[in-house]
C-alpha positions in Angstrom: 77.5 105.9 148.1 80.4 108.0 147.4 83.5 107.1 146.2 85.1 108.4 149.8 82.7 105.8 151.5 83.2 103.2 149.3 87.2 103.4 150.0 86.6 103.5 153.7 84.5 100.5 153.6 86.8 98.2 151.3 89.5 99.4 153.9 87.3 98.5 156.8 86.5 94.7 155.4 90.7 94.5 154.6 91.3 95.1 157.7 88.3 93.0 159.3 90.3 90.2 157.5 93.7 91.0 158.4 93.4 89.8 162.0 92.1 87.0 161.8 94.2 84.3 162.6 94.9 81.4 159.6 93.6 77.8 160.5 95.7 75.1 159.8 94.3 74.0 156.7 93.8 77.4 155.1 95.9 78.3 151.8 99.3 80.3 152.4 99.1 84.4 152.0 100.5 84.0 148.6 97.7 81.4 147.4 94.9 83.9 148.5 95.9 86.7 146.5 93.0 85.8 143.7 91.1 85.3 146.5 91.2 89.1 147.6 91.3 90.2 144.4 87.6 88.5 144.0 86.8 89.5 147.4 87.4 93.1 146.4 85.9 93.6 143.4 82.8 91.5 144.9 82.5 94.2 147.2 82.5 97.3 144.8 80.0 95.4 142.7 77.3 94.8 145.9 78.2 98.7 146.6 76.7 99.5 143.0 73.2 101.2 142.7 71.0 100.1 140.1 71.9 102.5 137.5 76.1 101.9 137.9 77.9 100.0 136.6 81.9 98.6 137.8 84.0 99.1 135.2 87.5 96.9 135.1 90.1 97.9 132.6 93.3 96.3 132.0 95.7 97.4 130.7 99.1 96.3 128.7 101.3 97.7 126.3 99.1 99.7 123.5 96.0 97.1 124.7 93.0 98.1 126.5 90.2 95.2 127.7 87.4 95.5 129.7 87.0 93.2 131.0 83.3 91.0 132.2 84.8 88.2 133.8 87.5 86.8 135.9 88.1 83.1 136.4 90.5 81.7 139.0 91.6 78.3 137.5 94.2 78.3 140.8 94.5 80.7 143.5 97.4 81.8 141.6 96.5 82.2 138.1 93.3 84.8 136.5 91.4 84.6 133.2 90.2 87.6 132.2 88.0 87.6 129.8 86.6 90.8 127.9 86.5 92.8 125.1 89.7 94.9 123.4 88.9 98.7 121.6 88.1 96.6 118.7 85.0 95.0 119.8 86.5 91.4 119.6 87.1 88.7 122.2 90.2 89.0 124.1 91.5 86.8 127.2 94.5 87.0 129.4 96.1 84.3 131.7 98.4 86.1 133.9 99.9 85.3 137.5 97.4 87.2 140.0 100.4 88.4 141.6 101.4 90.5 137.9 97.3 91.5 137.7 97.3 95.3 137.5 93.8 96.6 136.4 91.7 99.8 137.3 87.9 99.0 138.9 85.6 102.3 138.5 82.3 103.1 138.8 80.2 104.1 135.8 76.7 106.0 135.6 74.5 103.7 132.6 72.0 105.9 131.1 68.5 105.3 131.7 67.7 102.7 128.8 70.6 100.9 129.2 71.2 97.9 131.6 73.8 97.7 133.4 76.9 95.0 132.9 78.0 93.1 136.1 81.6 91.1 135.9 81.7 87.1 136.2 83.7 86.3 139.3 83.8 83.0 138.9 85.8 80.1 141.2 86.4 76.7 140.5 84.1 74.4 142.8 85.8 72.2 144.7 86.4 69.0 144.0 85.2 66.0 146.4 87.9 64.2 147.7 
């Protein structure tokens, strides 16, 4: 898939979403942001062949993570959690709203296997 199809097809499932109307109980706009954020990067990870790999940099000041998982503790708030140009452990907590980070695709050589991000949720808790 190229990178022209993949575009058209996160814009086709956007905009699939877009008109539907919201129910009642359904979080505001502003609470699903992490939401679509998952739901994005979700989608350009199932796109992946066997030999890719998504990529997820973020970026801040001099700092440079890449980042293999993402944890919504609330709609509102991400966890990244990666590694810095160092090779050690880095997280960030940041408002999703503030989240800026650059999702590519990567080739991994033939002995290589390739890394998949975390998206991970918190499960709902019975009421």
């Amino acid at each position: 898939m190229s990178l022209g199809d993949l575009t058209k097809q996160l814009a086709v499932q956007a905009l699939a979403g877009a008109d539907k109307p919201a129910r009642s109980g359904e979080p505001a706009a502003a609470e699903s942001a992490g939401m679509a954020v998952l739901g994005q990067m979700q989608a350009m990870q199932k796109a992946l062949k066997e030999d890719e790999e998504l990529v997820v940099l973020f970026r801040h000041g001099g700092e440079t993570i890449v980042v293999r998982e993402v944890f919504l503790p609330t709609p509102q708030v991400a966890v990244l959690s990666g590694i810095d140009a160092n090779k050690s452990t880095a997280r960030v907590i940041s408002p999703v709203d503030l989240l800026q980070l650059v999702c590519k695709v990567a080739k991994v050589p033939a002995s290589a296997r390739p890394n998949r991000v975390a998206l991970v949720i918190p499960k709902a808790k019975p009421e």
